[in-house]
DRENZANU-522384 format. One record per residue (C-alpha): residue number from 1; y, x, z. Coordinates in nm, 4 decimals, always signed. Example, Ala and Ser with C-alpha at 12.3 -4.5 7.8 and 13.67 -1.06 7.14 Angstrom:
2
REC   resi         c2         c1         c3
REC      1    -0.4500    +1.2300    +0.7800
REC      2    -0.1060    +1.3670    +0.7140
This chain:
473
REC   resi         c2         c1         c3
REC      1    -0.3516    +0.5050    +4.2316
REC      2    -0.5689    +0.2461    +4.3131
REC      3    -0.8701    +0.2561    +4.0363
REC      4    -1.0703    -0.0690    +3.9382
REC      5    -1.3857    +0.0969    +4.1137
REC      6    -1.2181    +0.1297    +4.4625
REC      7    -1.1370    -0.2167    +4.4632
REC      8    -1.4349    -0.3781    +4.6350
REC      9    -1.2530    -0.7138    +4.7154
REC     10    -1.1190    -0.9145    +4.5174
REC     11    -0.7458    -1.0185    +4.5562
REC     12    -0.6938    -1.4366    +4.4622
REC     13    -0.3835    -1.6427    +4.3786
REC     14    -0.2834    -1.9836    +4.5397
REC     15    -0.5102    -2.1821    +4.3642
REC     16    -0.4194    -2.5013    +4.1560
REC     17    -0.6262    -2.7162    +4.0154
REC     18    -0.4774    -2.9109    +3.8485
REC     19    -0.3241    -2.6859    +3.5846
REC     20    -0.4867    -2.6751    +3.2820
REC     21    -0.2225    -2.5021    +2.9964
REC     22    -0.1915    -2.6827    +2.7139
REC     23    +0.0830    -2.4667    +2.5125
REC     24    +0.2233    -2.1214    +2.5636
REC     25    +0.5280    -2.2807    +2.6809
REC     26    +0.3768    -2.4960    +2.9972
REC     27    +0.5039    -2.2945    +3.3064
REC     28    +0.2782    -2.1041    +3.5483
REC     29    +0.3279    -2.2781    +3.9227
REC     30    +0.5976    -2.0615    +4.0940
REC     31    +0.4073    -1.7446    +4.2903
REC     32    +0.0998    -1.7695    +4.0957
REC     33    +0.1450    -1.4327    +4.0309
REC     34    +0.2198    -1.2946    +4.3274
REC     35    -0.1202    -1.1374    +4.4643
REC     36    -0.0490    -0.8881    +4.0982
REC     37    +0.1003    -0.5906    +4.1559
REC     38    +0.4274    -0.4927    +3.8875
REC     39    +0.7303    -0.4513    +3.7983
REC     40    +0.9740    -0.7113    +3.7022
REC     41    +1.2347    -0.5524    +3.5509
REC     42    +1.5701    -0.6031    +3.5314
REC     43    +1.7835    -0.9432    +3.5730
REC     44    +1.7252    -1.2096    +3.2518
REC     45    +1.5915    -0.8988    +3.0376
REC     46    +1.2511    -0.7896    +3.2272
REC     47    +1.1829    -0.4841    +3.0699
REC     48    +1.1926    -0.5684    +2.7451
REC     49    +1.4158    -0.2690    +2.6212
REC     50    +1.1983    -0.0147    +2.8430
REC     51    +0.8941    -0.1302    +2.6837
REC     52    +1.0135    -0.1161    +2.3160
REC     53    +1.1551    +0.2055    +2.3754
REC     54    +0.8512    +0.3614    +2.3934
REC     55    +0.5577    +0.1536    +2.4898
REC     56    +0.2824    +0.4543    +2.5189
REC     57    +0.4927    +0.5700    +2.8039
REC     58    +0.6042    +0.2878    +2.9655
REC     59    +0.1975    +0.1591    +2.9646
REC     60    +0.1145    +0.5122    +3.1544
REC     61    +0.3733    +0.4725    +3.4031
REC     62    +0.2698    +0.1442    +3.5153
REC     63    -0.0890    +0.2559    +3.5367
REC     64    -0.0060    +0.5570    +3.7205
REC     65    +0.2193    +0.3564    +3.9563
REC     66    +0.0198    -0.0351    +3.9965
REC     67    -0.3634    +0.0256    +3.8319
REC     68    -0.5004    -0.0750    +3.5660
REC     69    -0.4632    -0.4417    +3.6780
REC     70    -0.0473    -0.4872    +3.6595
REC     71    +0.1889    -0.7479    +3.5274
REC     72    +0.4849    -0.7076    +3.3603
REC     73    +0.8015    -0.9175    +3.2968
REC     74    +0.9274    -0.9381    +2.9109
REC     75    +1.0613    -1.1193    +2.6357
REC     76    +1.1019    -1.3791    +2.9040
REC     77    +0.7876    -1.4089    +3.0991
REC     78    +0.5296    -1.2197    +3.2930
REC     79    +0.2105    -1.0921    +3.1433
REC     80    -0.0584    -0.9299    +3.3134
REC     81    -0.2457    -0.6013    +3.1232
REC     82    -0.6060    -0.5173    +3.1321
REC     83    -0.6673    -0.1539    +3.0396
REC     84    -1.0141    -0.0037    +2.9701
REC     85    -1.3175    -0.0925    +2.7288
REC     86    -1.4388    -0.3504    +2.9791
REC     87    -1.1422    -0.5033    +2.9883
REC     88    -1.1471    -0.4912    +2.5862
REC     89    -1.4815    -0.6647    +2.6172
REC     90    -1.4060    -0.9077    +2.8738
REC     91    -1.1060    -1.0518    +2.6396
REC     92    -1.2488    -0.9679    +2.3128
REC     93    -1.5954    -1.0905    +2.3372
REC     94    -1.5047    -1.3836    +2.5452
REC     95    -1.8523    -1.4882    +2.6217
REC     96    -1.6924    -1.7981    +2.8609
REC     97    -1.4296    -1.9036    +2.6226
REC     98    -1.1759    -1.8074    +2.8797
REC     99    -0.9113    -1.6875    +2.6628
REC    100    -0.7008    -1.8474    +2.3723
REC    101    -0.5674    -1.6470    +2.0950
REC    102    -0.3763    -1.9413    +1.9847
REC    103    -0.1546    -1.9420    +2.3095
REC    104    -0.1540    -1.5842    +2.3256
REC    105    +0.0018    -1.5021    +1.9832
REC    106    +0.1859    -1.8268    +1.9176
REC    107    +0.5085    -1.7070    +2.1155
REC    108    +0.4911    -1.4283    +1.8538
REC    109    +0.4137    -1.5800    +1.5348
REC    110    +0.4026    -1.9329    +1.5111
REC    111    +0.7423    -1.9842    +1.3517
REC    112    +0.5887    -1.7892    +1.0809
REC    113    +0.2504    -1.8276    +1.0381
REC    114    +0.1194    -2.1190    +1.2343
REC    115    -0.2261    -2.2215    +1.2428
REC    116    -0.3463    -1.8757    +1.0916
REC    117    -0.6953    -1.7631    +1.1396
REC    118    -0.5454    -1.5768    +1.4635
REC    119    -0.3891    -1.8601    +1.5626
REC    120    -0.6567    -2.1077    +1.6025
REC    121    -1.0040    -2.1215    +1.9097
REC    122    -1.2968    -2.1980    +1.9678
REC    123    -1.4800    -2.4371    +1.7029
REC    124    -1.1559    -2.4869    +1.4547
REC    125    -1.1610    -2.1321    +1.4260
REC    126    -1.5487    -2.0892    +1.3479
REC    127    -1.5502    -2.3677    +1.1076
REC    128    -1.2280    -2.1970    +0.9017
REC    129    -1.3638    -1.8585    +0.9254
REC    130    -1.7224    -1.9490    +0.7898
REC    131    -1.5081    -2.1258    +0.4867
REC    132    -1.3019    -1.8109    +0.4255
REC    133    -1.5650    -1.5814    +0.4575
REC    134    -1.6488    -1.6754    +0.0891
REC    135    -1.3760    -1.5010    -0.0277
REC    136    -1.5163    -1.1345    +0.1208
REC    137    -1.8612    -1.1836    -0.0152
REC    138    -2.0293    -0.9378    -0.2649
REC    139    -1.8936    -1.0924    -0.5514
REC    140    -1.5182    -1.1708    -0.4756
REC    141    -1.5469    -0.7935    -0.3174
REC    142    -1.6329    -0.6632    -0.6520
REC    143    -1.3842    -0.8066    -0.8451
REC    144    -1.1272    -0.6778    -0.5685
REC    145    -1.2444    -0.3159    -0.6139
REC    146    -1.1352    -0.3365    -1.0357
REC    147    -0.8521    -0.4338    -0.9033
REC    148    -0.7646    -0.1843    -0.6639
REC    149    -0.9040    +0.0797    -0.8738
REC    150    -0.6852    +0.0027    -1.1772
REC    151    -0.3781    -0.0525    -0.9606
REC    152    -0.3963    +0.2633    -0.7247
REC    153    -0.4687    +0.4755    -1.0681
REC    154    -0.1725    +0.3272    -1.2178
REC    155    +0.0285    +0.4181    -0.9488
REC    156    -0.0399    +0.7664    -0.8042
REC    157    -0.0272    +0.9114    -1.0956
REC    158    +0.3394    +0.8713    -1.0552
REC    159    +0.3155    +1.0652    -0.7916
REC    160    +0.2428    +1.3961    -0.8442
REC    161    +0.4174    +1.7288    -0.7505
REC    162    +0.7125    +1.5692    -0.5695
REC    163    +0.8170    +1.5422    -0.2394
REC    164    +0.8217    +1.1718    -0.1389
REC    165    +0.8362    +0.9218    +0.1330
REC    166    +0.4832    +0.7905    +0.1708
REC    167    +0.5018    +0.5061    +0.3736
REC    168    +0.7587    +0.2953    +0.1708
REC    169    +0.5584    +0.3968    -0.0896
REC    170    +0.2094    +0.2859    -0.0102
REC    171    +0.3727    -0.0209    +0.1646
REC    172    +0.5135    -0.1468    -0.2053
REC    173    +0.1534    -0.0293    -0.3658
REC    174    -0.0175    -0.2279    -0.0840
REC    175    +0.1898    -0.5453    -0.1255
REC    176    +0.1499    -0.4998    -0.5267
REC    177    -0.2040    -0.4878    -0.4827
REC    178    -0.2373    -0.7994    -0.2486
REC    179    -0.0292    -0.9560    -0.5294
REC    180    -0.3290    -0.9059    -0.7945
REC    181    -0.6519    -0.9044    -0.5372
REC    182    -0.5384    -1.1833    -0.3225
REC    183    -0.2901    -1.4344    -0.5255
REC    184    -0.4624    -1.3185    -0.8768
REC    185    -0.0764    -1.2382    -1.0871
REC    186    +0.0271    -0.9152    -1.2415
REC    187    +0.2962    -0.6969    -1.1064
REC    188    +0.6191    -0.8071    -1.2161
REC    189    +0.9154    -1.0956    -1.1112
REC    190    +0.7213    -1.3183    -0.9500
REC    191    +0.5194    -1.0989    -0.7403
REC    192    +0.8443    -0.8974    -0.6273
REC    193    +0.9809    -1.2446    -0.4896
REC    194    +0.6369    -1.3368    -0.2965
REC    195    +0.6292    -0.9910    -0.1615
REC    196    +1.0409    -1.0186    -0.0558
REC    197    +0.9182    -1.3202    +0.1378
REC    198    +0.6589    -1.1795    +0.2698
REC    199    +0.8353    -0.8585    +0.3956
REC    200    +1.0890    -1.1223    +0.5825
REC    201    +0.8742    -1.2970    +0.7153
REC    202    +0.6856    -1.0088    +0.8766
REC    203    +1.0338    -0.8679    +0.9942
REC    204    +1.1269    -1.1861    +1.1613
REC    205    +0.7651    -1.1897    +1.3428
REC    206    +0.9427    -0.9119    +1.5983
REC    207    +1.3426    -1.0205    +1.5574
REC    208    +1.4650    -0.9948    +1.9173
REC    209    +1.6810    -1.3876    +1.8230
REC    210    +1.3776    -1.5943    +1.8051
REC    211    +1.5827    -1.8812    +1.6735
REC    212    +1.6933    -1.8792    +1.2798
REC    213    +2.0426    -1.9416    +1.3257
REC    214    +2.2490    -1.7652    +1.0338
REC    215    +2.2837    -1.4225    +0.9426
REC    216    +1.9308    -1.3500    +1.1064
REC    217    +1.6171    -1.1883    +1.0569
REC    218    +1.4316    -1.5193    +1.1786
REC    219    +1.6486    -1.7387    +0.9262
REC    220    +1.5399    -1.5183    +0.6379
REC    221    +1.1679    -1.5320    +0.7181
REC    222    +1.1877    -1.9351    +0.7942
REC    223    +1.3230    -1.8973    +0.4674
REC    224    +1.0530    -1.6852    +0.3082
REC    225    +0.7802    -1.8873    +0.5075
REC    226    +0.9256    -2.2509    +0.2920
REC    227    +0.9805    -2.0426    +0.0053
REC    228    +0.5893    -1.9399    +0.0267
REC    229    +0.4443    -2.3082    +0.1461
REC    230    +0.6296    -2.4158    -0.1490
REC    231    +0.4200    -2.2130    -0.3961
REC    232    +0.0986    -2.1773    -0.2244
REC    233    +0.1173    -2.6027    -0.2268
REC    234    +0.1740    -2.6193    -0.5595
REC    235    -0.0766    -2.3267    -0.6825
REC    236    -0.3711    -2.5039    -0.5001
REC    237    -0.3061    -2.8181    -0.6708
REC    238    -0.3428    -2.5843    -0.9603
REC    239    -0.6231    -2.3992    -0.8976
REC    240    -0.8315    -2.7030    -0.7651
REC    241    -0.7371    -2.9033    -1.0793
REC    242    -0.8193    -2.6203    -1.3236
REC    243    -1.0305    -2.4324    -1.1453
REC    244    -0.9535    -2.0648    -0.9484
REC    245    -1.0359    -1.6677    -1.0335
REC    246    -1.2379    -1.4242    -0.8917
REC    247    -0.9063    -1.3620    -0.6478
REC    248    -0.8802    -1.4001    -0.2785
REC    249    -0.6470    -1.7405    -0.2918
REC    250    -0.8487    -1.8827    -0.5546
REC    251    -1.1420    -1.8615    -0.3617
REC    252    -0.9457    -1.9759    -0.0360
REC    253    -0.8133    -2.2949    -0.2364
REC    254    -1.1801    -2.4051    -0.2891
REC    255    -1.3563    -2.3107    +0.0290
REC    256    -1.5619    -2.5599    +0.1958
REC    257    -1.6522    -2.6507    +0.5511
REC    258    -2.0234    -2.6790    +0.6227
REC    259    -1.9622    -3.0849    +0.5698
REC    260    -1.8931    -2.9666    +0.1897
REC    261    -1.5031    -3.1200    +0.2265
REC    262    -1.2263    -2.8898    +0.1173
REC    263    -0.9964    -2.7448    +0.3669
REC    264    -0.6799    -2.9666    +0.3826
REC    265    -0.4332    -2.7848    +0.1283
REC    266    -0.1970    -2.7376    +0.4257
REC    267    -0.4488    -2.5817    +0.6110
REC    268    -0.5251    -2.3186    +0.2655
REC    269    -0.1751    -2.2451    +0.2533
REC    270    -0.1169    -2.1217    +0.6331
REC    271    -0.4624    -1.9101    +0.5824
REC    272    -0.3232    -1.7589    +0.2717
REC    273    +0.0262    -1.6587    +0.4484
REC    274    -0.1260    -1.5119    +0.7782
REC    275    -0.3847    -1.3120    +0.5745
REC    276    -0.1338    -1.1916    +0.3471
REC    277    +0.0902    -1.0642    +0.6576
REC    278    -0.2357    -0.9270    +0.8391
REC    279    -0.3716    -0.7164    +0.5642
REC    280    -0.0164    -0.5451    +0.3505
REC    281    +0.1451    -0.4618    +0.7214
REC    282    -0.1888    -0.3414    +0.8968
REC    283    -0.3361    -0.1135    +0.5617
REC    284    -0.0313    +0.0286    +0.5227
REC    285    +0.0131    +0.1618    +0.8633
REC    286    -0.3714    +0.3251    +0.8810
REC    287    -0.3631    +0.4685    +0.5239
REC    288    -0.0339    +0.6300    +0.6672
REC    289    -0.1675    +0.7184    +1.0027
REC    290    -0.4304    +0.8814    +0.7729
REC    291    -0.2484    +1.0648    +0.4827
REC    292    -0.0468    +1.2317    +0.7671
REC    293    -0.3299    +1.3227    +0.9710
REC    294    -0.5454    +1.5008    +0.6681
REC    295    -0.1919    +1.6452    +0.5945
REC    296    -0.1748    +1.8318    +0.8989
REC    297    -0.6222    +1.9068    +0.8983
REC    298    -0.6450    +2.0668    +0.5478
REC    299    -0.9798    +2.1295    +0.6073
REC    300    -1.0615    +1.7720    +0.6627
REC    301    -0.9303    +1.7024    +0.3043
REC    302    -1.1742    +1.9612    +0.1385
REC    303    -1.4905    +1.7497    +0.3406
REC    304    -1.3732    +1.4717    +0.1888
REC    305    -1.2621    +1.5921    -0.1611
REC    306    -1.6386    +1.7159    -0.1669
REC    307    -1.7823    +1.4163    -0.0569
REC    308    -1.5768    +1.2226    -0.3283
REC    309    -1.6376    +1.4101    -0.6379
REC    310    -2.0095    +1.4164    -0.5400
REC    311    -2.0153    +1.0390    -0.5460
REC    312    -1.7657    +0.9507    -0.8495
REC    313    -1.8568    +1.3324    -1.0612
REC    314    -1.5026    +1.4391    -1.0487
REC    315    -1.2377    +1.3998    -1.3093
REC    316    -1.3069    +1.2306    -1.6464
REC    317    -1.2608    +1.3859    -1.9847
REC    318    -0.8783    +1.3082    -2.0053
REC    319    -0.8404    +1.4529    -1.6409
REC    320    -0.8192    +1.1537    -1.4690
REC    321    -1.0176    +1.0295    -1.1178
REC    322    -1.3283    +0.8093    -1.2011
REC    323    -1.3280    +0.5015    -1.0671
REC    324    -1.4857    +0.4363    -0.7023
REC    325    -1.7874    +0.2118    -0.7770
REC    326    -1.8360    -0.0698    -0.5260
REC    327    -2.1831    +0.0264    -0.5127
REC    328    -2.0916    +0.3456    -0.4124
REC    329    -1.8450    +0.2632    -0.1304
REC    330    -2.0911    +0.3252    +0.1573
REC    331    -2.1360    +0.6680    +0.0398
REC    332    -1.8081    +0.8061    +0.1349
REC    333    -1.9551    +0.8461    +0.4968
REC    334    -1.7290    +1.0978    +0.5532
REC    335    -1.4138    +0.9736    +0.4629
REC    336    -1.5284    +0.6346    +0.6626
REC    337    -1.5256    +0.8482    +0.9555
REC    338    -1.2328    +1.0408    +0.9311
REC    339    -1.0195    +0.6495    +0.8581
REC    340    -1.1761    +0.5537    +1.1843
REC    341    -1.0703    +0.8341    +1.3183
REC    342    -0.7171    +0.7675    +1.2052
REC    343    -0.7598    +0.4306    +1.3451
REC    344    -0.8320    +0.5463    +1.6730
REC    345    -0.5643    +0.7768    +1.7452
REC    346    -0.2869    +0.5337    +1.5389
REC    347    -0.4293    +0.1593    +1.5926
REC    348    -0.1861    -0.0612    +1.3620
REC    349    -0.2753    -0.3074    +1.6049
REC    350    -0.1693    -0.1392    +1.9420
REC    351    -0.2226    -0.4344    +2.1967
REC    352    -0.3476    -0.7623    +2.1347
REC    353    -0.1956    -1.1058    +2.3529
REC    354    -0.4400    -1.3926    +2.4602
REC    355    -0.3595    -1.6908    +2.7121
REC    356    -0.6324    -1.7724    +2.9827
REC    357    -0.7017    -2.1227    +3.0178
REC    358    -0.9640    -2.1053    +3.3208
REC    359    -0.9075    -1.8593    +3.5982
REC    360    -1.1427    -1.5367    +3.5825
REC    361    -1.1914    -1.1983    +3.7703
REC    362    -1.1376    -0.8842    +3.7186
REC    363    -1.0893    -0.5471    +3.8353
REC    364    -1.0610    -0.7106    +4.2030
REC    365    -0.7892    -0.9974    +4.1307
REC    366    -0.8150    -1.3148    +4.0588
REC    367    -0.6173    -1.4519    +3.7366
REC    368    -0.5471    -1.7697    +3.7254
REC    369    -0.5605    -2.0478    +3.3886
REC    370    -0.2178    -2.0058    +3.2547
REC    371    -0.1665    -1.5992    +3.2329
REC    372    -0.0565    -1.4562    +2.9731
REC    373    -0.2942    -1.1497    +2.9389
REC    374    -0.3446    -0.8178    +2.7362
REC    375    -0.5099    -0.5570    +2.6523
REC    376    -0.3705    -0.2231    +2.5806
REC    377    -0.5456    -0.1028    +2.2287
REC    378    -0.4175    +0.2362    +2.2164
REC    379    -0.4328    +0.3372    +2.5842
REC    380    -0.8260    +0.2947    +2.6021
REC    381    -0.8430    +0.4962    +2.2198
REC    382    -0.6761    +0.7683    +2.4391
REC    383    -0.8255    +0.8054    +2.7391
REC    384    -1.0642    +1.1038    +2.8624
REC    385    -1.3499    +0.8811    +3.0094
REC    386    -1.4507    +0.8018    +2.6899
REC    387    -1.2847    +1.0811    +2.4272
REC    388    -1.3321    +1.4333    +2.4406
REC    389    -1.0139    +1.5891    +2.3759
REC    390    -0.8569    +1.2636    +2.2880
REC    391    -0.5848    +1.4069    +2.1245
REC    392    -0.7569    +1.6153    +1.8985
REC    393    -0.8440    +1.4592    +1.5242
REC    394    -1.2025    +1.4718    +1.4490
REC    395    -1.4161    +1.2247    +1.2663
REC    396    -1.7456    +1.3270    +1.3601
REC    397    -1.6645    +1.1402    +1.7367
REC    398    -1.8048    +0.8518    +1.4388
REC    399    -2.1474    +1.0324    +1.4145
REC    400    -2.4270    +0.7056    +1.4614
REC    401    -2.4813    +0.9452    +1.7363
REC    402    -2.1459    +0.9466    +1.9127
REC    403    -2.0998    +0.5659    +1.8377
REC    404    -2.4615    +0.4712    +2.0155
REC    405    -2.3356    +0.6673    +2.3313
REC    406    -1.9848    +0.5140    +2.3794
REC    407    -1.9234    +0.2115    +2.5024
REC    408    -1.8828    -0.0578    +2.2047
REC    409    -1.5722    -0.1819    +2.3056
REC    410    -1.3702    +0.1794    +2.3361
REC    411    -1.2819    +0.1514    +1.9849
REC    412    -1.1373    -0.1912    +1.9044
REC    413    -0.8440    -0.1437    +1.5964
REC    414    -0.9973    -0.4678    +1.4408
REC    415    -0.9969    -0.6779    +1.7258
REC    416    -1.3926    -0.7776    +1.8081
REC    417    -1.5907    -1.0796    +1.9230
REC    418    -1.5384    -1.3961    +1.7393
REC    419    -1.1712    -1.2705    +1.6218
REC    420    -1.2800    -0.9908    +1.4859
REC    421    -1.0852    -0.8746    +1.1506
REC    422    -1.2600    -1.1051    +0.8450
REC    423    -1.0945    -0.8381    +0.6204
REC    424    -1.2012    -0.5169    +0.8094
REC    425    -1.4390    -0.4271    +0.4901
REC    426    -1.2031    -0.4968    +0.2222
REC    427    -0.9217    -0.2138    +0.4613
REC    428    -1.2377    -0.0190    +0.4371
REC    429    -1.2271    -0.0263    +0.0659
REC    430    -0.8988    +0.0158    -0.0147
REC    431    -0.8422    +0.2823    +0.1642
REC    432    -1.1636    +0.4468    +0.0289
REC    433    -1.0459    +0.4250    -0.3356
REC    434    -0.7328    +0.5730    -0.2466
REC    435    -0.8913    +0.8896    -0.1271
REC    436    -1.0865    +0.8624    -0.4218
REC    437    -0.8317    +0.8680    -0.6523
REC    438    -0.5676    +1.1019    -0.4324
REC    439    -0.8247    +1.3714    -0.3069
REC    440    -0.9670    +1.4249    -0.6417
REC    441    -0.6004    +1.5152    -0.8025
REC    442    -0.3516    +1.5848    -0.4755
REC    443    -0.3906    +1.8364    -0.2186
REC    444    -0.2125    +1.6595    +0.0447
REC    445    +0.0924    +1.8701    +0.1972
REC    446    +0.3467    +1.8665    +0.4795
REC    447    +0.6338    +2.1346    +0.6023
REC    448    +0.5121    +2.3927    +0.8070
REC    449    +0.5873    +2.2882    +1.1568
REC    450    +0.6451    +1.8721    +1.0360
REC    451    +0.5872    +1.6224    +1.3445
REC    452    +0.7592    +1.3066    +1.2642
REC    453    +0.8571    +1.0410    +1.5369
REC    454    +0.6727    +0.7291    +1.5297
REC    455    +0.8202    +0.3891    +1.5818
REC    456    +0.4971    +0.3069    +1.8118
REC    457    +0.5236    -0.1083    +1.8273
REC    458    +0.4567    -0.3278    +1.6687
REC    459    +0.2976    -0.2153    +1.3854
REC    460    +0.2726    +0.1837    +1.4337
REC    461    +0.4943    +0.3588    +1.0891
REC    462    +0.6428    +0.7145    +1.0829
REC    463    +1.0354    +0.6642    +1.1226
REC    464    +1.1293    +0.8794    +0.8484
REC    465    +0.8867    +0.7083    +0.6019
REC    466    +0.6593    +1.0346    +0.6655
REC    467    +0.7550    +1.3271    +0.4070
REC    468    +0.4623    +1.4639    +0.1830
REC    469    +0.3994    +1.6149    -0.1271
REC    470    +0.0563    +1.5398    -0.3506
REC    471    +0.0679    +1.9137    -0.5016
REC    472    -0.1914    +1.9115    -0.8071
REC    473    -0.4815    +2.0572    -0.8003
């Protein structure tokens, strides 16, 4: 196998100039390609099925047989995949504004969620994220923490000392949550129908028919999506008029640009739907990836449990967890470590689309504007060049220590550069009071022998909903 460091020339396509891609659905020139070594697949399909039967696999194979420079034909078209930490940081960091995340993920998600904070470059998306960062700052992050607090309390209390499914479980906790930390209702009716809608709509987001003719997955999330614009429209009116809460969408519906003008209510609305899908989908997969993986390293959860009860004191006088104090979130050191950890060997984010709009080098061929590219998240969180053991679960590779010695862009589950997660500190948090509040009760327990199988794309999730018992302590 050809590596990137034997290549010492540097492979070009026939050049023209004069495209410049506008949308993800202007046409590469025939043969632009062609200089890339890959596979395309079979007839009309590509290999679409071979991929989504088990992408880890299928990603190795083409390595092992093209480099880590390959295109690939699916879901209609070619795309070329970059694999290693400089290929994260060539994409990621994006120092020439090469690549568009707009055109890379709009093939995806734009029937859905158009004009989400993923879905927009360059200056737009600057300008929008600097408004919405208000709504993760100090204050709006400590109201968020009540909430999470009271609601996770509420909850696994219910689930003690029976065997359960987690991941449906933690998926309708997470989407309850959002319900009271981002939109600012209680649990009930109305909260069931915007998280139905929202569940649909995330569904559709991977539905093989792309177009919502009846019967379909992609109907019912065009469905949930009008359903959604429809009260996010009207509740921003509201909130505006009235004036918002300490919650996420109240502080989205009065956001300013640096100018001082409101973002457009159209534009508050899209922000509020993508963030929505990009935070219930993406928690629930890592607190999974996590509860399974302390499950199986018992000795992991007593670290933790001693970390926790040596921040919050333990159990109150009725036998119930203390709250997690936002001041104290930075404490759990720990526990930080071993959800990175998680994150690492289970990215919910496995790979990551962009479009290149200027041609660029690398890894000796030249790729011209128009490719759809990738990068390959969970290959580089596996390979040896920069994991020990890589397929061994232990937190302390997130030492200051470690971290300082490995290159910065080996560990990428939140994206990085200007795209990088705006919500990475409130996953943090959540999943931090959940330990809290589990680890002080629950010893967290799994069959002797239990490996589920993992539906690997898009978002990673156990496909038995991951069987575990919180056994009291």
């Amino acid at each position: 196998m050809a590596t990137l460091a034997e290549k010492t020339e540097t492979v070009s396509a026939p050049h023209d100039a004069s495209f410049a891609p506008r949308h993800w659905t202007d046409r590469l020139p025939d043969g632009a390609l062609d200089h890339i070594p890959g596979d395309a697949g079979w007839p009309m399909v590509g290999n679409t099925f071979k991929m989504l039967a088990d992408p880890p696999k299928f990603a190795r194979e083409m390595i092992e047989r093209f480099g880590r420079v390959y295109k690939n034909k699916a879901f209609g078209g070619w795309q070329v995949a970059l694999v290693g930490a400089e290929a994260n940081e060539l994409m990621l960091f994006d120092r020439n504004k090469v690549f568009s995340s707009e055109q890379g993920w709009g093939p995806v998600l734009d029937k859905l969620f158009p004009r989400g904070l993923m879905l927009i470059d360059f200056d737009h998306h600057r300008a929008d994220r600097r408004a919405l960062s208000i709504a993760f700052k100090p204050g709006p992050m400590r109201h968020y923490s009540g909430s999470l607090n009271r609601g996770i309390a509420q909850e696994v209390d219910s689930w003690a000392d029976q065997p359960m499914k987690f991941y449906p479980a933690i998926k309708k906790l997470t989407l309850d949550l959002a319900a009271d930390s981002f939109i600012g209702i209680e649990w009930g009716p109305e909260a069931d129908k915007i998280n139905e809608a929202f569940v649909y709509m995330v569904q559709a987001s991977v539905a093989p028919i792309r177009k919502p003719l009846p019967f379909t997955l992609m109907r019912k999330g065009v469905k949930g999506r009008e359903f959604l614009v429809d009260y996010f429209t009207k509740e921003t009116l509201r909130r505006r008029k009235e004036g918002g809460g300490q919650d996420m969408f109240s502080q989205f519906a009065t956001a300013t640009r640096e100018d001082g003008e409101l973002l457009p209510v159209d534009e508050v609305v899209d922000h509020m739907n993508f963030l929505m899908m990009a935070a219930h989908d993406t928690i629930t997969s890592s607190a999974t990836s996590l509860i399974y993986l302390l499950a199986r390293h018992p000795e992991w959860q007593d670290k933790l449990r001693q970390e926790i009860l040596a921040v919050t004191g333990g159990l109150d006088a009725n036998g119930k967890p203390r709250d997690l104090a936002y001041e104290d979130l930075g404490k759990l050191e720990l526990t930080e470590m071993a959800f990175k950890e998680a994150l690492r060997m289970i990215p919910p984010v496995p790979s990551m689309p962009r479009r290149a709009l200027k041609d660029f080098e690398y890894g000796g061929y030249n790729i011209p504007a128009g490719t759809q590219v990738g990068i390959n998240i969970a290959m580089v969180h596996q390979m040896e060049e920069y994991w020990d053991e890589p397929e061994k679960f232990d937190p302390m590779r997130f030492t200051p220590e470690q971290v300082k010695a490995r290159h910065k862009y080996a560990w990428v589950p939140f994206g990085g550069g200007a795209h990088m997660c705006l919500g990475l500190h409130f996953a943090y948090m959540q999943v931090k009071i959940l330990m809290a509040h589990l680890l002080t009760r629950y010893s967290i327990e799994i069959e002797e022998g239990y490996d589920p199988e993992w539906k690997p794309w898009p978002i990673p999730q156990p496909k038995d909903g991951l069987n575990v018992t919180f056994k009291s302590l």
